[in-house]
VEXDREN-2710 file (C-alpha; in Angstrom, 1 decimal):
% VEXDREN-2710
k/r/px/py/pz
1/UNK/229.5/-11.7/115.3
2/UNK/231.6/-10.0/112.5
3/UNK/234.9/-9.2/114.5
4/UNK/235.8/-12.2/116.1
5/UNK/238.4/-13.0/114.2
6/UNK/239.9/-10.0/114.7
7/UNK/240.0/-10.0/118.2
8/UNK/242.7/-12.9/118.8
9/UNK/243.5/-12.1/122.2
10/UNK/241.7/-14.9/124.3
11/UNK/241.3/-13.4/128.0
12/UNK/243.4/-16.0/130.5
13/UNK/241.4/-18.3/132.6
14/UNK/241.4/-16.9/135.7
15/UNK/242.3/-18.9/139.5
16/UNK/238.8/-19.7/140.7
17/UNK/238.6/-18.5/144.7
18/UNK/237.9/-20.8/147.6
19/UNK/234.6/-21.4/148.8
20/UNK/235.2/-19.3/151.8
21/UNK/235.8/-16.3/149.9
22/UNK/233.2/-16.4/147.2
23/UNK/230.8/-14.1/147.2
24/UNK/227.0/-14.3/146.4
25/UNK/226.6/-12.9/143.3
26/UNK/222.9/-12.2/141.6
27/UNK/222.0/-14.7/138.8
28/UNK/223.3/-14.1/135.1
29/UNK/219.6/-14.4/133.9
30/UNK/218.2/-12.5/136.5
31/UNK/220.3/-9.4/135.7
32/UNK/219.7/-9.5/132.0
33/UNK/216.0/-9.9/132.5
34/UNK/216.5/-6.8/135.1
35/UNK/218.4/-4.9/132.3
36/UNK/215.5/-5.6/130.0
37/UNK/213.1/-4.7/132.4
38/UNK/214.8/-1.1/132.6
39/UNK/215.0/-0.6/128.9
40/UNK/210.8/-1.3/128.4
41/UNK/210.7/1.7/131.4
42/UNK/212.8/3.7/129.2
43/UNK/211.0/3.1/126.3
44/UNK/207.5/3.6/127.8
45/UNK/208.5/7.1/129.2
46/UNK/209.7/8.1/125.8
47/UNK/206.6/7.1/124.1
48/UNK/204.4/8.9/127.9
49/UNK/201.6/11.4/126.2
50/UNK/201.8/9.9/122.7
51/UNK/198.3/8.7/121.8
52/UNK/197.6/9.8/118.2
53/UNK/200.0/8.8/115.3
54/UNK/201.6/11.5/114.1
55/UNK/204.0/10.1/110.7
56/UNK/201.7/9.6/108.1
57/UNK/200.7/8.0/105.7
58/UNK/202.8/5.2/107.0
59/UNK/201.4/5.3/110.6
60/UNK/198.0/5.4/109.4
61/UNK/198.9/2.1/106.7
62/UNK/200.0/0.2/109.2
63/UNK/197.2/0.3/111.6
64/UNK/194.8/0.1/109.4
65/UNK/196.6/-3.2/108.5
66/UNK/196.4/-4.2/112.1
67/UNK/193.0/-3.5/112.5
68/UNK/191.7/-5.7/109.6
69/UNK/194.1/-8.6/110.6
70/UNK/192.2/-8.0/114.2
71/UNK/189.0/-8.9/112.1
72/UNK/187.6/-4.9/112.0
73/UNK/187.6/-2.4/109.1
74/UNK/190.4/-2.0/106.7
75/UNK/190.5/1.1/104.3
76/UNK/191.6/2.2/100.7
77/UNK/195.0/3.1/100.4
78/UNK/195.4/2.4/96.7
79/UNK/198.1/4.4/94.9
80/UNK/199.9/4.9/98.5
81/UNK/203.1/2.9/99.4
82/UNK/202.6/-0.9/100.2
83/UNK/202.8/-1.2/104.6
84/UNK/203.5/-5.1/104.5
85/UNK/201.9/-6.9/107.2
86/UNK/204.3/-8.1/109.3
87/UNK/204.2/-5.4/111.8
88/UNK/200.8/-5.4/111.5
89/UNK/200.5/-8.7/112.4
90/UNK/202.7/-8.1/115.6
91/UNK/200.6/-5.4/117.3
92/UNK/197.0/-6.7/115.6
93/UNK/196.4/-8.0/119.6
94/UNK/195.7/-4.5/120.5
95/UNK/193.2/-4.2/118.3
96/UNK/191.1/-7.4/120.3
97/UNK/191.2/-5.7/123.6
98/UNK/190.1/-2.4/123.0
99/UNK/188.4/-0.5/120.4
100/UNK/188.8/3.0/121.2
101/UNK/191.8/4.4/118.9
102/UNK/193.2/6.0/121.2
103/UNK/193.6/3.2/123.9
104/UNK/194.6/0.9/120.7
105/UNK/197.6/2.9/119.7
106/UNK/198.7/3.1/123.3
107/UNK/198.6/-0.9/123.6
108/UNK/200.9/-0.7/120.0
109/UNK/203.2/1.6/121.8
110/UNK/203.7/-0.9/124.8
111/UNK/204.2/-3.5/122.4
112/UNK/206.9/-1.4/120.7
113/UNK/208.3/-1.3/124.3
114/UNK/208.3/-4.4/124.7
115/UNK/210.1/-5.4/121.6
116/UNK/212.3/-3.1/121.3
117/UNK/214.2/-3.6/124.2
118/UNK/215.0/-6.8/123.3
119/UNK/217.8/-5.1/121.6
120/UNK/219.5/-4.9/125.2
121/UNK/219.8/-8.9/126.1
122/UNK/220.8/-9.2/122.2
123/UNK/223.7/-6.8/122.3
124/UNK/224.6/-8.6/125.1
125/UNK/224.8/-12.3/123.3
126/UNK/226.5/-10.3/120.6
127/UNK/229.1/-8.8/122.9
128/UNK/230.1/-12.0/124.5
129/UNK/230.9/-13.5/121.1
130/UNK/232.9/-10.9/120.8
131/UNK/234.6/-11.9/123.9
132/UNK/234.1/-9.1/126.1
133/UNK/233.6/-10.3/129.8
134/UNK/230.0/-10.2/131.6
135/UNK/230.4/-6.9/133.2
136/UNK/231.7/-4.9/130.2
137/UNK/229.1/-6.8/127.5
138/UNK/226.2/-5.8/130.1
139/UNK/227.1/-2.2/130.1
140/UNK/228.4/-1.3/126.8
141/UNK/225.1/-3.4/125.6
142/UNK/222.8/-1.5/127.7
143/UNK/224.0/2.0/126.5
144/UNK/224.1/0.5/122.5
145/UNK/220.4/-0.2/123.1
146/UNK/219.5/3.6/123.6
147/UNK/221.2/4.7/120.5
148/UNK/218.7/7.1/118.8
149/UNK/218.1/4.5/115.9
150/UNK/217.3/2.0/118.3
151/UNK/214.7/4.2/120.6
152/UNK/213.4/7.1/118.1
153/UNK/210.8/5.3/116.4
154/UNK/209.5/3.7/119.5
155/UNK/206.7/5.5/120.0
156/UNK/205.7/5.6/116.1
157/UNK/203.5/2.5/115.1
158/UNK/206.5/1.8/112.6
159/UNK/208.2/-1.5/111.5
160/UNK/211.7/0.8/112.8
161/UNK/210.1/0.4/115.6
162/UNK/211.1/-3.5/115.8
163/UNK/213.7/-3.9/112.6
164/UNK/216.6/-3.7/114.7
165/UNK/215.5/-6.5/117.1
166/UNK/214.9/-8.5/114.2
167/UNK/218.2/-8.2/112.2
168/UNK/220.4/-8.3/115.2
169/UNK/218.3/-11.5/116.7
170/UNK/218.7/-12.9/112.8
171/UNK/222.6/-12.1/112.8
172/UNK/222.8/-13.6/116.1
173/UNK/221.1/-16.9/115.0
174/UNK/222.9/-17.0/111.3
175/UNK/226.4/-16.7/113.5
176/UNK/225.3/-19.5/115.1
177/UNK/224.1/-21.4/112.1
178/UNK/227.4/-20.8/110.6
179/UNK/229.5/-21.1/113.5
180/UNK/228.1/-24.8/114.4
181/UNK/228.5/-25.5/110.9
182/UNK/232.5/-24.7/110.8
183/UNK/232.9/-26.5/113.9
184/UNK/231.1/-29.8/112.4
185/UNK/229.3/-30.0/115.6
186/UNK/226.1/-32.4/115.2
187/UNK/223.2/-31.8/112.7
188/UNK/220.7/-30.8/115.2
189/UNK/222.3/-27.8/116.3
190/UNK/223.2/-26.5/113.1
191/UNK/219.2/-27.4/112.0
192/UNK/218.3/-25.2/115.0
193/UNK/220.2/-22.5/114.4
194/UNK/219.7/-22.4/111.1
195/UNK/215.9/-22.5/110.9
196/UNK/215.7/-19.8/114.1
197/UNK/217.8/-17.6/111.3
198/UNK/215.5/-18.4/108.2
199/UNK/212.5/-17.6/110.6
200/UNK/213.8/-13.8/111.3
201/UNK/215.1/-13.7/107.7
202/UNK/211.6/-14.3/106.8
203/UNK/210.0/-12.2/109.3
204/UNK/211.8/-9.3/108.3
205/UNK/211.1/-9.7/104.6
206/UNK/207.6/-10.3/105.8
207/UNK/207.9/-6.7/107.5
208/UNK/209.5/-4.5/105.4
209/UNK/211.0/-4.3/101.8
210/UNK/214.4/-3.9/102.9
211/UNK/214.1/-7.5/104.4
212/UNK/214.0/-8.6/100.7
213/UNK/218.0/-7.5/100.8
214/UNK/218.3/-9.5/104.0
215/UNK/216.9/-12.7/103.3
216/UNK/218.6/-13.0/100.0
217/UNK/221.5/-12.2/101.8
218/UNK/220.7/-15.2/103.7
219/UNK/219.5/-17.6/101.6
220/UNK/223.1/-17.3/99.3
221/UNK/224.9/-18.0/103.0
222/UNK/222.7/-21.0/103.0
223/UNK/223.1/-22.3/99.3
224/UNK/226.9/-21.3/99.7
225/UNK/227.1/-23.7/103.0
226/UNK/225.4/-26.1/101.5
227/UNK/227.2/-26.2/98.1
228/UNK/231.0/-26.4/100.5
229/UNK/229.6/-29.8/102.4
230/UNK/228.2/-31.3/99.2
231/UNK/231.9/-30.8/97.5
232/UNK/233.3/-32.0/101.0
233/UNK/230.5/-34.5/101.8
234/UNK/230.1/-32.8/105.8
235/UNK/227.3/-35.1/107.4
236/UNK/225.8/-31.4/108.6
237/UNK/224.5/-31.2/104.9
238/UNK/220.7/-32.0/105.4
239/UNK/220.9/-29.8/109.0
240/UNK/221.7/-27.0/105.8
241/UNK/218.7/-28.1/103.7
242/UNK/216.3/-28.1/106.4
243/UNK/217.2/-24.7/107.3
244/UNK/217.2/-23.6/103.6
245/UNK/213.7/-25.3/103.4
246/UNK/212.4/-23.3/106.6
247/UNK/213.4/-20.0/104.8
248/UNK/211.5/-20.9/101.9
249/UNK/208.3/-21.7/103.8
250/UNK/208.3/-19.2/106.1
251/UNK/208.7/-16.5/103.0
252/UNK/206.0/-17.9/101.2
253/UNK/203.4/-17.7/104.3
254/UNK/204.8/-14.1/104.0
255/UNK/204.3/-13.5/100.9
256/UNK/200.8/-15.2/101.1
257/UNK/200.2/-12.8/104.1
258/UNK/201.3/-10.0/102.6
259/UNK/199.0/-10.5/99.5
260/UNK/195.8/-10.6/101.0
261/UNK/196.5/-7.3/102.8
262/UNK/197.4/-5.7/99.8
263/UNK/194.0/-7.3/98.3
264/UNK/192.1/-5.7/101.0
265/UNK/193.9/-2.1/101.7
266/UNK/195.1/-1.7/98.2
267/UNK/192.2/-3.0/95.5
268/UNK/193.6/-0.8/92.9
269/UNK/197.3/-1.2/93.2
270/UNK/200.3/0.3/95.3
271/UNK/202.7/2.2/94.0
272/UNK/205.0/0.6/91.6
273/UNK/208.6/1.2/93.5
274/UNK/209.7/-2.5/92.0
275/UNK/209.6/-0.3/88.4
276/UNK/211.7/2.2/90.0
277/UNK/214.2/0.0/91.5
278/UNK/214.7/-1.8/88.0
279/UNK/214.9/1.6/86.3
280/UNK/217.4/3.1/88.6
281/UNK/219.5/0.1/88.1
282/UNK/219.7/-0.4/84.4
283/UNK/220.1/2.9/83.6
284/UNK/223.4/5.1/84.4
285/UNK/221.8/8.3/85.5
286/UNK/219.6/5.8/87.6
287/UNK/222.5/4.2/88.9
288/UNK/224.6/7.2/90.0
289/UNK/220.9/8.3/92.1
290/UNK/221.3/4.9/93.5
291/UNK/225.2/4.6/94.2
292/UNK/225.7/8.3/95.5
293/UNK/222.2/8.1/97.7
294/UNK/223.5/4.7/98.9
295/UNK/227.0/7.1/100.1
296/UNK/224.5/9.4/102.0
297/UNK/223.2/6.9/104.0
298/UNK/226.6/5.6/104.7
299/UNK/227.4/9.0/106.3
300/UNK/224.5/8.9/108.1
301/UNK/224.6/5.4/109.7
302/UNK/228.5/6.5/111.1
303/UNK/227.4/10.0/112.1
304/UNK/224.3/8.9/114.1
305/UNK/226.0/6.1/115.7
306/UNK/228.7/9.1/117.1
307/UNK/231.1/7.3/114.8
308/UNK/231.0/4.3/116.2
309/UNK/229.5/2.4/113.3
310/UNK/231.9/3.9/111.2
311/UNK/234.3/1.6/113.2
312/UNK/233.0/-1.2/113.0
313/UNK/232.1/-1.0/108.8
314/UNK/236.3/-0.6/109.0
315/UNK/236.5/-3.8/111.5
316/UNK/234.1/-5.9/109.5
317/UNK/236.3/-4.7/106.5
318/UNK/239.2/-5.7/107.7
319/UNK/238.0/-9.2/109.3
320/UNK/237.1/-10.1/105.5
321/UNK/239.9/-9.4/103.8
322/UNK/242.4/-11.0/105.9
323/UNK/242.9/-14.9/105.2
324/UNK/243.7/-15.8/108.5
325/UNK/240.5/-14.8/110.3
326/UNK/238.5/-17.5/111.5
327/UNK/236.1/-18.6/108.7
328/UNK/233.0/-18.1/110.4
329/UNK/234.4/-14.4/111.1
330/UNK/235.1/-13.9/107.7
331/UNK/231.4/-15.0/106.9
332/UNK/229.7/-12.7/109.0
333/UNK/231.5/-10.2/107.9
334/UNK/230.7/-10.4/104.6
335/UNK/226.7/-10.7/105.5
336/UNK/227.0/-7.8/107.7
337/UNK/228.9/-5.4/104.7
338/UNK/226.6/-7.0/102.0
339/UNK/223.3/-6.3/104.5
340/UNK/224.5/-3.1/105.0
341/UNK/225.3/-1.8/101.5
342/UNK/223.0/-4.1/99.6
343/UNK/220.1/-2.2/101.7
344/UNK/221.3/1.1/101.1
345/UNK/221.7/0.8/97.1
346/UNK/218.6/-0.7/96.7
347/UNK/216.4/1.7/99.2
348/UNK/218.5/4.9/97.6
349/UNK/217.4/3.0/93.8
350/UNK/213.7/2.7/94.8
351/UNK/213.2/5.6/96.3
352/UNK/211.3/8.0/94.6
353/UNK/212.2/12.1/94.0
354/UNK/210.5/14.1/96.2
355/UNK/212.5/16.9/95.9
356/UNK/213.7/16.7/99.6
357/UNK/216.9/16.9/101.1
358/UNK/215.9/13.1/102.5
359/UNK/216.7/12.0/99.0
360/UNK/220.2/12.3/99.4
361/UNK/221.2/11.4/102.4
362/UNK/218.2/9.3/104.7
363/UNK/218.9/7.6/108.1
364/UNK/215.9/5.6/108.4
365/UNK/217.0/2.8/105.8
366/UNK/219.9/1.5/107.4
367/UNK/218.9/2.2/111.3
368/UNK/218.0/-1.4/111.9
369/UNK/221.8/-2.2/111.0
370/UNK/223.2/0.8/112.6
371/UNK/223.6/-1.0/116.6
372/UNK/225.2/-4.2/115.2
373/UNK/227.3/-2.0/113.6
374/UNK/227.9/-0.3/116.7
375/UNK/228.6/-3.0/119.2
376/UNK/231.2/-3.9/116.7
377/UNK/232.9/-0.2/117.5
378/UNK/233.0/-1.0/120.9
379/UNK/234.3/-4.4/120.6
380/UNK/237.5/-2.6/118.9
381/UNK/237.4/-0.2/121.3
382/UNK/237.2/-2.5/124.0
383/UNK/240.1/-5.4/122.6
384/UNK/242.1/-3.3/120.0
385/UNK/243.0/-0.1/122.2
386/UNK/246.3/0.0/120.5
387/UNK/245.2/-0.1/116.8
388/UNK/241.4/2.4/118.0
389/UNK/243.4/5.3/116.9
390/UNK/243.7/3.9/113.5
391/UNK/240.4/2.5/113.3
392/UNK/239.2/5.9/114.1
393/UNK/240.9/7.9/112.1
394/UNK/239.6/4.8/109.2
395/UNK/236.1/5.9/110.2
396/UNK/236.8/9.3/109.7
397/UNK/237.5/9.1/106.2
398/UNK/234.8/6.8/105.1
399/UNK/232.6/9.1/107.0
400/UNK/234.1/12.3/104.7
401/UNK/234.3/10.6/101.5
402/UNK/230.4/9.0/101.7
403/UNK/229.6/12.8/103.0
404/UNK/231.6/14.6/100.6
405/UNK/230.5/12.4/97.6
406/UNK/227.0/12.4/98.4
407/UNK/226.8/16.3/99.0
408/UNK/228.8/16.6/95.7
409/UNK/226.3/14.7/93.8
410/UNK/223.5/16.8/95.0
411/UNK/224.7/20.1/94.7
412/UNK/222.3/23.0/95.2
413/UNK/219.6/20.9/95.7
414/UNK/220.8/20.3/99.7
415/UNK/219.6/23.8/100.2
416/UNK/216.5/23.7/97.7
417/UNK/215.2/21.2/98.5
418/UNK/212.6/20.7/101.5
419/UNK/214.7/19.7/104.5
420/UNK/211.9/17.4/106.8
421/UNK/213.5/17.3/110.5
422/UNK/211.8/13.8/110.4
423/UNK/214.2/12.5/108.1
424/UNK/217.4/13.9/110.2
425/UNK/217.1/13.3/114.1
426/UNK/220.0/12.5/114.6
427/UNK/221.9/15.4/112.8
428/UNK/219.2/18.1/113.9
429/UNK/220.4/16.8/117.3
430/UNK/223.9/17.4/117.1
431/UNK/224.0/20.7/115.3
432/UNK/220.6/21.9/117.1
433/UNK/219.4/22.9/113.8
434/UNK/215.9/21.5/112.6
435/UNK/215.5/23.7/109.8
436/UNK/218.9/22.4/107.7
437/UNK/221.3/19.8/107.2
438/UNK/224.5/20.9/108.3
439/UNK/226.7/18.1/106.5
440/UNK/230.5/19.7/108.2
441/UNK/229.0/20.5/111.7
442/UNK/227.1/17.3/112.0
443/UNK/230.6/15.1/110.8
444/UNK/232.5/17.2/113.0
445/UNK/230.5/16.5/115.8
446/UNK/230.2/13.1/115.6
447/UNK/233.7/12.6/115.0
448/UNK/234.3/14.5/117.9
449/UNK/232.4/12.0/120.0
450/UNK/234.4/9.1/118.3
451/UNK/237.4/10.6/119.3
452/UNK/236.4/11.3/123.1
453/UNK/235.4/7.6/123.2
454/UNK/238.6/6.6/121.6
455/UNK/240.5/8.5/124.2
456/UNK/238.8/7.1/126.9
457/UNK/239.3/3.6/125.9
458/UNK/242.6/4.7/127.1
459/UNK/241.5/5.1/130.6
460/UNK/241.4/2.8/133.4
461/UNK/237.8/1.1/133.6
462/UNK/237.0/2.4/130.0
463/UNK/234.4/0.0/129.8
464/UNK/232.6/1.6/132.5
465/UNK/233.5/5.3/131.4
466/UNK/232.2/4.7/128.4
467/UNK/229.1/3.0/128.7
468/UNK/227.6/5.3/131.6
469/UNK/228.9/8.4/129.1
470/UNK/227.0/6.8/126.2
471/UNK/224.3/5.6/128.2
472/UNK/223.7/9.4/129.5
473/UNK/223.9/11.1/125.7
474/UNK/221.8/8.6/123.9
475/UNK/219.3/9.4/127.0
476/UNK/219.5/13.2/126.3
477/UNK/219.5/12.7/122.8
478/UNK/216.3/10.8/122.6
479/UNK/215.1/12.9/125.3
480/UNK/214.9/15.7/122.3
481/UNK/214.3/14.1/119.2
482/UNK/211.5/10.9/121.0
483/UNK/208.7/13.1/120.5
484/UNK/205.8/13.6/118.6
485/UNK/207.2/15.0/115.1
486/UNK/203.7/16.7/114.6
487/UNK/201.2/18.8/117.0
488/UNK/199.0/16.5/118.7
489/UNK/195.6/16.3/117.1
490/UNK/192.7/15.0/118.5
491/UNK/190.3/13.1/116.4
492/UNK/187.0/14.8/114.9
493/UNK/185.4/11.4/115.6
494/UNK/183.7/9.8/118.7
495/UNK/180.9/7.6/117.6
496/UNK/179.9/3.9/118.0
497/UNK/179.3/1.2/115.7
498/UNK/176.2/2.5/115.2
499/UNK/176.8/6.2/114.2
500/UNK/176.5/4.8/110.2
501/UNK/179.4/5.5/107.2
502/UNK/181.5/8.8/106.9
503/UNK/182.4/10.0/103.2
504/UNK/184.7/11.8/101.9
505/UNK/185.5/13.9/98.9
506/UNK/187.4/12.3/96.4
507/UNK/188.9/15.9/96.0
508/UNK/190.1/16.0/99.7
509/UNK/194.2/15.7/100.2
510/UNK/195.2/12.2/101.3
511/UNK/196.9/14.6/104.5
512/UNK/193.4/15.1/105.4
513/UNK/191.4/12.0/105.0
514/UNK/193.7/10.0/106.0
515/UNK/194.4/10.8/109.3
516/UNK/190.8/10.2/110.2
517/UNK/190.5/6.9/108.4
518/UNK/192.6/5.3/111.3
519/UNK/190.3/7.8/113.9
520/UNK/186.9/6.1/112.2
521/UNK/187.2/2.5/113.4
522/UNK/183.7/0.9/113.0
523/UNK/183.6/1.8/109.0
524/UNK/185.7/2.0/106.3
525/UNK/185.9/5.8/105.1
526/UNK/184.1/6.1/101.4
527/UNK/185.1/7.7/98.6
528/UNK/182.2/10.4/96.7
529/UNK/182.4/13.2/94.3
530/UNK/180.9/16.2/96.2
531/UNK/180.3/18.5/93.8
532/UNK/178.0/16.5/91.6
533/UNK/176.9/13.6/93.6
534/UNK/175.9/12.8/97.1
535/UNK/177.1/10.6/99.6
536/UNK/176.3/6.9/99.7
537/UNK/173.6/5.6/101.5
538/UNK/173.8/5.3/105.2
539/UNK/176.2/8.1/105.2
540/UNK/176.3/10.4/108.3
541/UNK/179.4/12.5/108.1
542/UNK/180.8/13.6/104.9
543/UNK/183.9/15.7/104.7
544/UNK/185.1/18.1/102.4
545/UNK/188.0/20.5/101.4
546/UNK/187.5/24.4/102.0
547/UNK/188.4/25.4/98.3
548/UNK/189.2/29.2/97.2
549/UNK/187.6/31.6/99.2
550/UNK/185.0/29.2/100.7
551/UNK/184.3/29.1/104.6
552/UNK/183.4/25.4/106.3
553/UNK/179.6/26.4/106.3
554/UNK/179.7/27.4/102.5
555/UNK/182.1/24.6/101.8
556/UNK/179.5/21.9/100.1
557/UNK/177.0/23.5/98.2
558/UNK/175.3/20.7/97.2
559/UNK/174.4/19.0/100.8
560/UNK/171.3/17.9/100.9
561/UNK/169.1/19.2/103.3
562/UNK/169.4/18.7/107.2
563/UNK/173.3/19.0/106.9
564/UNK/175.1/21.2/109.1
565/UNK/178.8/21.7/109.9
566/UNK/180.2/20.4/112.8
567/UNK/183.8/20.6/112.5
568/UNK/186.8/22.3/110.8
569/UNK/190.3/22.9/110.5
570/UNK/193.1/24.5/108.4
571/UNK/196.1/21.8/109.1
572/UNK/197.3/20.0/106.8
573/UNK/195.0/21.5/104.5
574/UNK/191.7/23.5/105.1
575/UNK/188.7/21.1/105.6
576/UNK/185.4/20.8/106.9
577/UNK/182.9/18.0/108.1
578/UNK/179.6/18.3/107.8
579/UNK/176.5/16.2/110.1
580/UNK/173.5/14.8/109.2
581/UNK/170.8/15.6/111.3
582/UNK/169.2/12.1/111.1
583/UNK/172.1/10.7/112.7
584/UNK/171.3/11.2/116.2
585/UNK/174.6/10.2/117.5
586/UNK/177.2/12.8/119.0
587/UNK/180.1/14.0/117.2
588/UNK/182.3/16.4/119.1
END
């Protein structure tokens, strides 16, 4: 990983015991596999109850996605953010066993599960290379896998859901790629590990736009490494090429991908955040929105890691900028800081002003970095307990100074702005506030944890202290904040294939219609104008908004006869269904 280097300290070999006293110990694979094991439980318990999707419209995109990839009914989010396929195409299985939406997004939820605790076994790999013994790497990596940014979005169908796996299994393999290369071992391994790095490079830019900033981050490692062995003619050259090549391929099938399920969901365009993104950067009020909302989500990576990320942006600092750091340190490094702050500039540039707090300081954009970040906090903490007071008290002020800039930059608007608790677990957690951010009490607090950590380093069997400690607040943490973010609300739709198509007013809020276009999973939801038009053809439900002073049953006034309402409700926004009574199906 990115600290090597700065970790010279090699632990002595120690004198192996006799065969009479060793002990039988359980296998290496076994217990990681065990670990993993505990990690899906955690996960599934967390996600217990959940069985409508409750984040929208991004829930709702992505399901939709999966659906059609499954071979059923897409939908028409035009105008709406682009929900690449990638994740889509992960949990589309769910979509071939069951039908029912219900049992579906349960299935998507276990697949979550299942992925996401493949952060544990990970953190592990990443430990040892940061040459931490068995024991400590097992414990330390079990308690980094239930950070909050690793576990919130677990039981949300959401790419967060799986971008940490994915960027920490890509670091893992690029280390490698880079690693073998440096050490001029034979072509095939540095092949391996390079393709197995272009594949999650290309994965995650298959998944989500912020892997656009990781796999340009790792094709320049790749055209740097292979510019160095043509200038000193290494015989590892074509290993380089063929993993450059990989990344290329696998982008384009991604991009190929990715098109037709923006042909199908999104016939009349997505919104244009690319125009944004340009804007923001050429332009210097565009550029101070990006830089200063980049500096909130600095603040918020190191406070909802309880500091520890802070840590280990200050390691990876430090591991660059020193000469004598092994070279493939120095690299990684430099990929982990440009990941890291080439995501956050370019999500705060593209994102667009909603006149929410969110704007200005957002976790959710840099939590698929925030546990490699960690586990390089507790590296330090584990093999610099000397120089963790410094590192610390490092992390403190980049933590003020992002925090501090950020919050300067956005003035008033903090507290006019809409403050979503959504975009803030972490901090709602710590100053058990859900109403406001709390920028001095949430630092305070974090730092506060950094500190008790750092102390404890101090301590005989730290490692231990310290993991069962973080283990046991990351578990109450996402205890609180692992929960539905909305009420539960049960779907106004339970009909077969047969029940015929369900319109909706073009007038309707997108809150509205599109929570039921995920709930209707035999048709695609239509589009009509209900005030001077009627429903297409075939049509047996039609909804509507309740306008004005309107009630459901005086909410269409042109339905054609045999209509009747059968459902209702005020949240988001006041709406009503209405029946046809040729439809002989029942909707409940």
């Amino acid at each position: 990983m990115t600290i090597s280097s700065t970790l010279d300290v090699r632990t002595p070999d120690r004198p192996r015991p006799s065969p009479s006293v060793r002990t039988r110990r359980p296998s290496w694979p076994l217990l990681v596999l065990a670990g993993w094991l505990a990690q899906v439980g955690i996960r599934l318990v967390l996600a217990g109850g959940q069985s409508v999707p409750a984040a929208f419209p991004d829930e709702s995109g992505y399901l939709l996605a999966a659906r059609w990839l499954a071979g059923g009914p897409g939908g028409d989010l035009s105008g709406s953010t682009f929900y690449q396929g990638g994740y889509p195409l992960l949990v589309s299985p769910a979509f071939w066993l069951s039908h029912d939406p219900q049992t579906c997004y349960r299935i998507v939820l276990g697949i979550n599960a299942l992925v996401g605790a493949a952060i544990f076994p990970l953190a592990v790999a990443a430990l040892r290379r940061m040459r931490l013994p068995r024991p400590h790497a097992y414990v330390l990596a079990f308690a980094a896998a239930l950070l909050p940014a690793a576990t919130v979005f677990g039981p949300l169908a959401l790419t967060d859901a799986v971008l940490p796996v994915l960027v920490l299994g890509w670091l893992l393999a690029l280390h490698s790629f880079v690693r073998a290369w440096f050490q001029e071992t034979d072509g095939r391994r540095v092949a391996v590990a390079g393709s197995l790095a272009s594949l999650a490079a290309a994965y995650t830019y298959t998944t989500h736009a912020r892997g656009t900033v990781i796999l340009a981050v790792h094709l320049l490692v790749v055209a740097g490494v292979v510019t160095y062995g043509l200038v000193t003619r290494r015989p590892a050259v074509k290993a380089a090429l063929v993993s450059g090549a990989v990344a290329f391929a696998a982008a384009a099938a991604g991009w190929a991908l990715n098109g037709a399920v923006r042909a199908a969901l999104y016939p009349h365009g997505v919104r244009d955040l690319g125009g944004l993104l340009s804007s923001r950067l050429t332009t210097v009020g565009g550029l101070e929105w990006a830089v200063f909302g980049a500096a909130g989500q600095i603040w918020y990576l190191i406070v909802a890691t309880w500091g520890l990320a802070g840590i280990g942006l200050v390691a990876a600092a430090r591991t660059l900028w020193r000469r004598w750091s092994d070279p493939d340190a120095r690299v990684m490094s430099g990929v982990l800081l440009a990941a890291t702050f080439g995501t956050a500039l370019a999500s705060s540039a593209a994102l667009p002003d909603e006149h929410r707090v969110g704007n200005y300081f957002y976790g959710r954009y840099l939590a698929c970095l925030a546990v490699a970040h960690a586990l390089c906090g507790l590296a330090v903490l584990m093999r610099r307990r000397r120089s963790s007071v410094g590192y610390a008290l490092a992390a403190g002020v980049v933590c003020a100074g992002a925090g501090l800039s950020a919050a300067v930059y956005a003035g008033d608007r903090l507290t006019d702005y809409n403050f979503i608790a959504f975009d803030f677990p972490e901090t709602c957690f710590l100053t058990w506030d859900w109403t406001s951010l709390r920028l001095g009490t949430a630092s305070l607090a974090a730092l506060a944890l950094l500190g008790v950590l750092v102390a404890v380093a101090y301590t005989p069997r730290s490692a231990w202290t310290i993991a069962v400690g973080l283990a046991a607040f990351n578990l109450v943490a996402v205890s609180v904040i692992a929960k539905p973010w909305l009420p539960p609300r049960e779907p106004i739709f339970r009909a077969g294939p047969g029940y015929g198509k369900v319109a909706v007013d073009a007038s309707l809020t997108w809150r509205v219609w599109v929570r039921q276009a995920y709930q209707v999973w035999w048709t695609p939801l239509t589009f009509f104008q209900a005030a001077n038009g009627q429903p297409p053809a075939g049509t047996c439900m039609v909804i509507v908004p309740v306008t004005g002073g309107a009630t459901p049953a005086t909410s269409w006034p042109r339905h054609p006869v045999g209509w009747r309402v059968t459902a209702s409700g005020t949240a988001p926004a006041p709406w009503a269904a209405w029946k046809s009574s040729s439809c002989h199906r029942v909707v409940t």
